[in-house]
C-alpha positions, 0 to 999 in steps of 0.5 A, spaced: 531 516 480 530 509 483 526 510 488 521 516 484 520 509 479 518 504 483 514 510 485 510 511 480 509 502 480 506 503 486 501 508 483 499 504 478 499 498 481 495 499 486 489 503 480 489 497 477 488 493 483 483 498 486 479 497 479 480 489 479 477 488 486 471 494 487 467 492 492 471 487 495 475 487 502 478 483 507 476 483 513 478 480 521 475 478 527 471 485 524 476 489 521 478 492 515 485 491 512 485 496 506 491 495 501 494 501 503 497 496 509 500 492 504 504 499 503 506 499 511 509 492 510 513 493 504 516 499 509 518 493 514 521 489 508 525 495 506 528 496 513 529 487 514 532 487 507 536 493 506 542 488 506 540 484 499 535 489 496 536 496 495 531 500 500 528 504 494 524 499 491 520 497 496 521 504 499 518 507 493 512 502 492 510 503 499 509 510 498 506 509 491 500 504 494 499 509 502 498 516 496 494 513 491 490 508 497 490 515 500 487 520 494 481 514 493 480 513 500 479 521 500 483 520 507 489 517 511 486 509 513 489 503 514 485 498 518 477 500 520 472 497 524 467 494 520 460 497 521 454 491 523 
């Protein structure tokens, strides 16, 4: 149940951010980090952290901001090489 909640935050968080930040993008040495990465590190937090924090939650975010990034995207992307 935990982890389907922070889920569904993940999702929903990552809309909101999608709508605030259209048209922006984070770019480094010419390639494009897409927020979806934000995901990957919070399955790193969750693997360090499992200790002192419940591994759901930032299981369950991770995995709501990689599926919605994903269904935006209209593919499976992290990092792109920015065209010149």
């Amino acid at each position: 149940m935990t982890f389907m909640c922070w889920f569904l935050a993940g999702v929903l968080v990552t809309r909101l951010y999608e709508r605030l930040t259209r048209g922006m993008m984070v770019v480094i040495r010419g390639y494009h980090l897409h927020h979806s990465l934000y995901g990957v590190v919070l399955v790193l937090l969750a693997v360090l952290l499992r200790e002192w924090v419940n591994p759901a939650i930032p299981a369950g975010l991770a995995a709501g901001v990689i599926v919605q990034h994903t269904f935006s995207e209209r593919r499976f992307v992290f990092i792109d090489r920015v065209r010149a």
